[in-house]
C-alpha positions as CSV (number, residue, x, y, z in Angstrom):
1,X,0.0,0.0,0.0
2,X,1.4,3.3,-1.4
3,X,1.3,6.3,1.5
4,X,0.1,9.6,-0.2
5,X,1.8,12.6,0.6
6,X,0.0,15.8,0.2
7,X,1.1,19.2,0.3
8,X,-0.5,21.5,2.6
9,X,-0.2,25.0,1.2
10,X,-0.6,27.9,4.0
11,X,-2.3,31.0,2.5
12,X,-1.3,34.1,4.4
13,X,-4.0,37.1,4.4
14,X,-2.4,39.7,2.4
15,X,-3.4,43.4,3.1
16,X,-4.2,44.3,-0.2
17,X,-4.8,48.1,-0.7
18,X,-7.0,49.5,-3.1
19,X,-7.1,53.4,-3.7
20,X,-11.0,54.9,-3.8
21,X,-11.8,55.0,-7.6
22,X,-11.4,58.9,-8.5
23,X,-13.8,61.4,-8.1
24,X,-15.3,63.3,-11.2
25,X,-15.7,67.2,-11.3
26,X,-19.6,68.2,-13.1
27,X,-18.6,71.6,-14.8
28,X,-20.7,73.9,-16.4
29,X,-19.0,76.9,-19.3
30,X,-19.9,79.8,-20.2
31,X,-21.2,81.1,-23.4
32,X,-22.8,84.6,-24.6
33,X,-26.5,82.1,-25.5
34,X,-27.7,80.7,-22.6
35,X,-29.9,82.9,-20.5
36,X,-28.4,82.6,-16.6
37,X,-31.8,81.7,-15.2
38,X,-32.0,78.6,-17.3
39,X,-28.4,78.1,-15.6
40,X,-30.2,78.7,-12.1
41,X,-32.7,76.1,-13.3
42,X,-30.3,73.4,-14.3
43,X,-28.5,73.9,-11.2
44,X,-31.3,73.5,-9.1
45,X,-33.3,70.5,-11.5
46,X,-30.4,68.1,-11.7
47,X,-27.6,69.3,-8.8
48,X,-30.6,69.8,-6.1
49,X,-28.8,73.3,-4.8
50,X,-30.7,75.6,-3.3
51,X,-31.8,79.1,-5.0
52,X,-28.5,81.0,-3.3
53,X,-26.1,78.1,-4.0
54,X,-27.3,78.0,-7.7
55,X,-27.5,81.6,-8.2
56,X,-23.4,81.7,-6.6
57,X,-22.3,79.1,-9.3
58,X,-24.2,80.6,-12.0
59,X,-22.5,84.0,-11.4
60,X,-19.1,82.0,-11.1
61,X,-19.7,80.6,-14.0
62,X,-20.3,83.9,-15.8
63,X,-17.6,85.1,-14.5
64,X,-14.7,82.9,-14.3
65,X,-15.9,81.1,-17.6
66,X,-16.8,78.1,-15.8
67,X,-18.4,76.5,-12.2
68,X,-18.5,73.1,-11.0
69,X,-21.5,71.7,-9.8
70,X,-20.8,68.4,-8.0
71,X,-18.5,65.7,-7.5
72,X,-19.3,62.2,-8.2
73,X,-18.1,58.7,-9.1
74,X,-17.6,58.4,-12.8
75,X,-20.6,56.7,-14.0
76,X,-22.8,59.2,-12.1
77,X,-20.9,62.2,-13.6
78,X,-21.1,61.3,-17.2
79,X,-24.8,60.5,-16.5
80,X,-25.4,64.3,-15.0
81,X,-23.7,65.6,-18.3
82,X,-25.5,63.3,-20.7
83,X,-29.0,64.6,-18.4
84,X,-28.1,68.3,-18.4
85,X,-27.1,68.6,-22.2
86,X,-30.0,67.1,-23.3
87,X,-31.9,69.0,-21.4
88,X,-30.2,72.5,-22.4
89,X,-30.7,71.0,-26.2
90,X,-34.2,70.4,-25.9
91,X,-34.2,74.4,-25.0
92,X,-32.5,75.0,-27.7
93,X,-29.7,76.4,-25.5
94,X,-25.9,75.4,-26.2
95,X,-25.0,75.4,-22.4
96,X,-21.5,72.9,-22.1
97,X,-22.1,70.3,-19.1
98,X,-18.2,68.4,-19.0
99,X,-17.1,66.5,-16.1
100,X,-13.1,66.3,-15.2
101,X,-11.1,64.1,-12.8
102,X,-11.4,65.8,-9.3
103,X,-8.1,66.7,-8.1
């Protein structure tokens, strides 16, 4: 009778370190079209900001050039810029919505 041998293999835990996926910036630009209270109204539709916080980034991004809106994971981002573009197209308005790696 043949005695098997079998290898015992001892799995240590290893701390394994993952980095939060990055954060996306929602930014809204500036052009001499789109009427600032439709910028209030996008702001408060699909960022949920109050009258005052809207009306601050709608005056920053009038004159900075540009305002961000919100930070979110990446897929919820792009879907706030797909949302508000469409939107701002259906109103025949050519408000930019771009979203950018948080830093």
């Amino acid at each position: 009778m043949a005695i098997q041998h079998q290898n015992e293999t001892e799995l240590k835990d290893a701390a394994v370190r993952t980095a939060p996926p990055p954060m996306w910036q929602v930014v809204l630009l500036n052009d001499d079209y789109t009427p600032m209270d439709f910028v209030i109204d996008v702001l408060q539709q699909f960022f949920a900001m109050p009258s005052e916080k809207a009306n601050q980034i709608m005056l920053k991004v009038h004159t900075e050039g540009r305002g961000i809106c919100g930070v979110y994971p990446q897929d919820i981002a792009a879907t706030k810029v797909a949302e508000v573009t469409q939107y701002a197209r259906a109103h025949q308005h050519p408000l930019q919505c771009i979203m950018e790696v948080s830093q």
